[in-house]
C-alpha positions in Angstrom: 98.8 137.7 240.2 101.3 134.7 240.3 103.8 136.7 238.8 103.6 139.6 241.0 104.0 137.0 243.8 107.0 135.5 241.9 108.4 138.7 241.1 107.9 139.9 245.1 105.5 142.4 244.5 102.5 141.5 246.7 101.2 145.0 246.3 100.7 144.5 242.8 99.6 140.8 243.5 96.8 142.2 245.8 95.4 144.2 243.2 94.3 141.0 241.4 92.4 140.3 244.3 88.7 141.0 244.1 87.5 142.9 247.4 84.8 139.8 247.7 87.4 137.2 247.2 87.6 133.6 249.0 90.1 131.2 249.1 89.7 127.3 249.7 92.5 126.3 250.9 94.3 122.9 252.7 93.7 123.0 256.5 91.6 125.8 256.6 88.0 125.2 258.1 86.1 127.7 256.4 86.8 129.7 253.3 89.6 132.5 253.9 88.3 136.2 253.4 90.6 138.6 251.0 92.6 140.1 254.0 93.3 136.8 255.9 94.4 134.8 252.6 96.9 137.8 252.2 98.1 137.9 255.5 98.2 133.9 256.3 98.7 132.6 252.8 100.7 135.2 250.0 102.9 137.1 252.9 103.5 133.6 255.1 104.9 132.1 252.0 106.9 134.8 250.5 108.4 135.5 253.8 109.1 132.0 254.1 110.3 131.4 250.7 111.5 134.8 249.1 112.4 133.5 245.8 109.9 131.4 245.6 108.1 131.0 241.8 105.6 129.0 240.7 106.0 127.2 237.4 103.0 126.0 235.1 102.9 122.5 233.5 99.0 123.4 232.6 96.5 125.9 232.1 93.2 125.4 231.3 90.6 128.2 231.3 87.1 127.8 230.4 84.6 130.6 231.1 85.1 132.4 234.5 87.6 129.8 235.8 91.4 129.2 235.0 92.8 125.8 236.4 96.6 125.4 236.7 99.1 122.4 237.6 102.3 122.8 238.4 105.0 123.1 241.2 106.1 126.2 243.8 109.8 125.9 244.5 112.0 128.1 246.8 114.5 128.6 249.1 113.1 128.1 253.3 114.7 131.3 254.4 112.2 132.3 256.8 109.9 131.5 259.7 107.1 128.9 258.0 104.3 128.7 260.9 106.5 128.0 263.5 109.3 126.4 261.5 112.3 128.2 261.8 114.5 128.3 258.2 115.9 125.4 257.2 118.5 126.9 253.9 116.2 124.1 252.2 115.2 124.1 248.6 111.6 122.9 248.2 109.7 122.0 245.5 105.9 121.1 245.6 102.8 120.3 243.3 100.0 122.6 243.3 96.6 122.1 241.9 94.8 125.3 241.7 91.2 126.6 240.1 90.8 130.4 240.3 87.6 132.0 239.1 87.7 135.3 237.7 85.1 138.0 237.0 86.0 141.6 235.6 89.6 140.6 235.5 90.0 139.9 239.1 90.7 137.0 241.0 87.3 136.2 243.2 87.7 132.8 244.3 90.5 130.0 244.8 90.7 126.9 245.0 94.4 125.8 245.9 95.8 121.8 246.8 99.5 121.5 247.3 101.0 118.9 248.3 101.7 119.8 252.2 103.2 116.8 253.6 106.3 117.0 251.1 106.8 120.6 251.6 107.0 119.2 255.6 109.3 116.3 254.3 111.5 118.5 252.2 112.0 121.1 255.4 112.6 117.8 257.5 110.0 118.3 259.5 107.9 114.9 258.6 109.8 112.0 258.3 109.5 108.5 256.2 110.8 105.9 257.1 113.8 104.9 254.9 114.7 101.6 253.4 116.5 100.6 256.4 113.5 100.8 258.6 110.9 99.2 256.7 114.1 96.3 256.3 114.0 95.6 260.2 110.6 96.1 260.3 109.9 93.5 258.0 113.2 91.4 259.2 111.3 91.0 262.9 107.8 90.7 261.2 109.5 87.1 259.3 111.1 86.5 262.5 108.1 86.6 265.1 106.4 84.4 262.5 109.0 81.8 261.8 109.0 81.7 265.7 105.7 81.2 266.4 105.8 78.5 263.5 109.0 76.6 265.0 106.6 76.4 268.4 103.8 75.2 266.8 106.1 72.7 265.7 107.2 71.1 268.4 
């Protein structure tokens, strides 16, 4: 299924889709039916990301479930919820536990890490070096000036 995705075939990729399947995903209230995770998850993504692939550090499988770790990178050429494309390269960790039964995918569990996908679009920003700096600069200063009160 991941490499159909990869490969941009999310015909093929649907066929690994059980007709029962649920996905558990980040943000989502309730468990996403087969037809919603296809239409808000797979297409979302590979429309935003169109060469997007996933890459596998680790794979565990143990009776109907298959775990994986590793990281979805791509190119932000499309429309990601809203955003409009950035030309950004992003690359984030994914946790994901799929449970299989008759060689098709009937439940997902998926955690990626969202806020540095936002980060990497430039959507979310940290504060840099030079913030926290100031921040701290006028944190030592309000106290040394309370102090040099107190003082006198």
């Amino acid at each position: 299924m991941y490499k159909s995705f990869d490969q941009g075939n999310l015909e093929l990729a649907q066929e690994f889709l059980a007709s029962n399947f649920i996905a558990h995903i980040p943000g989502a209230t309730e468990p996403l039916n087969r037809d919603t995770f296809v239409q808000n998850v797979l297409m979302v993504f590979r429309c935003a990301f169109p060469d997007g692939i996933h890459t596998f550090e680790d794979t565990i499988a143990e009776t109907d479930k298959v775990v994986t770790r590793g990281t979805f990178s791509g190119t932000h050429h499309g429309e990601l919820q809203g955003i409009p494309p950035t030309g950004k390269r992003v690359t984030i960790p994914f946790f994901h536990i799929d449970r299989i039964v008759d060689g098709k995918l009937v439940e997902h569990w998926g955690q990626s890490d969202l806020l540095s996908l936002m980060q990497q679009v430039g959507i979310v920003l940290l504060p840099g070096p030079g913030l926290i700096t100031r921040k701290l600069y006028f944190a030592i200063a309000s106290i040394t000036h309370k102090f040099n009160r107190q003082a006198y």
